[in-house]
C-alpha positions as CSV (number, residue, x, y, z in Angstrom):
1,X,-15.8,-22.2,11.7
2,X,-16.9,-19.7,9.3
3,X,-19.5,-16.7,10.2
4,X,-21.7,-14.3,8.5
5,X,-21.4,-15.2,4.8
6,X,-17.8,-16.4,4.3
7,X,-17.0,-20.0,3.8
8,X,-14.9,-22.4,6.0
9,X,-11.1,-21.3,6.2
10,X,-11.7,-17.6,4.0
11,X,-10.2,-16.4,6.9
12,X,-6.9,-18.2,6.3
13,X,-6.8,-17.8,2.3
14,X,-7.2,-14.1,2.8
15,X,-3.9,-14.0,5.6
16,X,-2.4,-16.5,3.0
17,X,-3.0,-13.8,0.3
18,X,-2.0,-11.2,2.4
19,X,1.3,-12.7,3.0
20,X,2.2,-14.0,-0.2
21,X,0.7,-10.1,-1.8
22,X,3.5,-8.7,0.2
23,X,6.0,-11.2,-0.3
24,X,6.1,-10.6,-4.1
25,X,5.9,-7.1,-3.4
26,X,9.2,-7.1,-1.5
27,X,11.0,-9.7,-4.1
28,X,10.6,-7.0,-6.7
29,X,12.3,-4.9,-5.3
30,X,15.7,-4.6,-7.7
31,X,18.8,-4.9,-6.3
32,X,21.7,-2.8,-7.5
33,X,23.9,-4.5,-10.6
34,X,27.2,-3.4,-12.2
35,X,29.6,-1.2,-11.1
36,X,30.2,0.0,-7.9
37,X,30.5,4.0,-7.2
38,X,33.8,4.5,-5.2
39,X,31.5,7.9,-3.8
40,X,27.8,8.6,-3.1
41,X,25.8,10.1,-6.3
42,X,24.1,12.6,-3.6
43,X,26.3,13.6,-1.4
44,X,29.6,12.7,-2.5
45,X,31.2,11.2,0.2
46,X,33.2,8.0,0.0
47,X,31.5,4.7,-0.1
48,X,33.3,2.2,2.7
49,X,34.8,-0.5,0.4
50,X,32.9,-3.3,2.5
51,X,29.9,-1.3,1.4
52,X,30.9,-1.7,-2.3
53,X,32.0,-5.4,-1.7
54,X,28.6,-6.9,0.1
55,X,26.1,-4.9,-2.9
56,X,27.4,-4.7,-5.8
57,X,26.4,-1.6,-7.5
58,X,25.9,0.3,-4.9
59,X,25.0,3.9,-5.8
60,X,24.7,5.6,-2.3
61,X,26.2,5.9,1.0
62,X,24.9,4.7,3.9
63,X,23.1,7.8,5.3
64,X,22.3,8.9,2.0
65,X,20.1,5.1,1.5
66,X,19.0,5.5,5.1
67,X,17.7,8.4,4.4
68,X,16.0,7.3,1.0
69,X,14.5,4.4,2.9
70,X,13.0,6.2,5.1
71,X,11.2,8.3,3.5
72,X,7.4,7.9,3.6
73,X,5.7,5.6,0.9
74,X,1.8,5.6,1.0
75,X,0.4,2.3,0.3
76,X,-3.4,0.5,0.9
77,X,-3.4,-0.8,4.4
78,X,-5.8,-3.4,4.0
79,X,-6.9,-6.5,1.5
80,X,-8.9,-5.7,-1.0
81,X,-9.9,-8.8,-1.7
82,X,-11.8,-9.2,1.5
83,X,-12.9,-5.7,1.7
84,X,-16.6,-5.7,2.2
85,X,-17.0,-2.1,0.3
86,X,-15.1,-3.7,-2.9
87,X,-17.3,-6.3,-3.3
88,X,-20.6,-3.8,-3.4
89,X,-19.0,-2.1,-6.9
């Protein structure tokens, strides 16, 4: 059951497009091709060679991509789509 102005089961389509927005959004995401480095391209340290084996083309160690990871990405943390103040523009 629907309230307000939304239809039956908008709820559902917008979780549905929530979750298939950020599953695209995460199978974008390239992975590393080619050639392996034998050492990091930051810090220069060696790269384990089970590293190298399980992604190929591997570029960074694994501090040096934990690091990188963790750094802070800013992105909208809600659906536009069912925002009620991007329907009013």
């Amino acid at each position: 059951m629907a309230g307000g102005w939304a239809r039956d089961g908008a709820v559902s389509e917008q979780i549905e497009a929530s979750i298939s927005d950020e599953l695209a959004r995460m199978q974008s995401k390239k992975r590393p091709m080619g050639e392996s480095l034998t050492h990091c391209a930051e810090c220069e340290e060696p790269i384990p060679e089970k590293r190298r084996m399980a992604l190929p083309g591997v570029k960074l160690c694994l501090e040096c991509q934990q690091e990188r990871d963790g750094a802070f990405k800013s992105r909208a943390g809600f659906n536009r789509r069912g925002s009620k103040d991007s329907q009013l523009k």
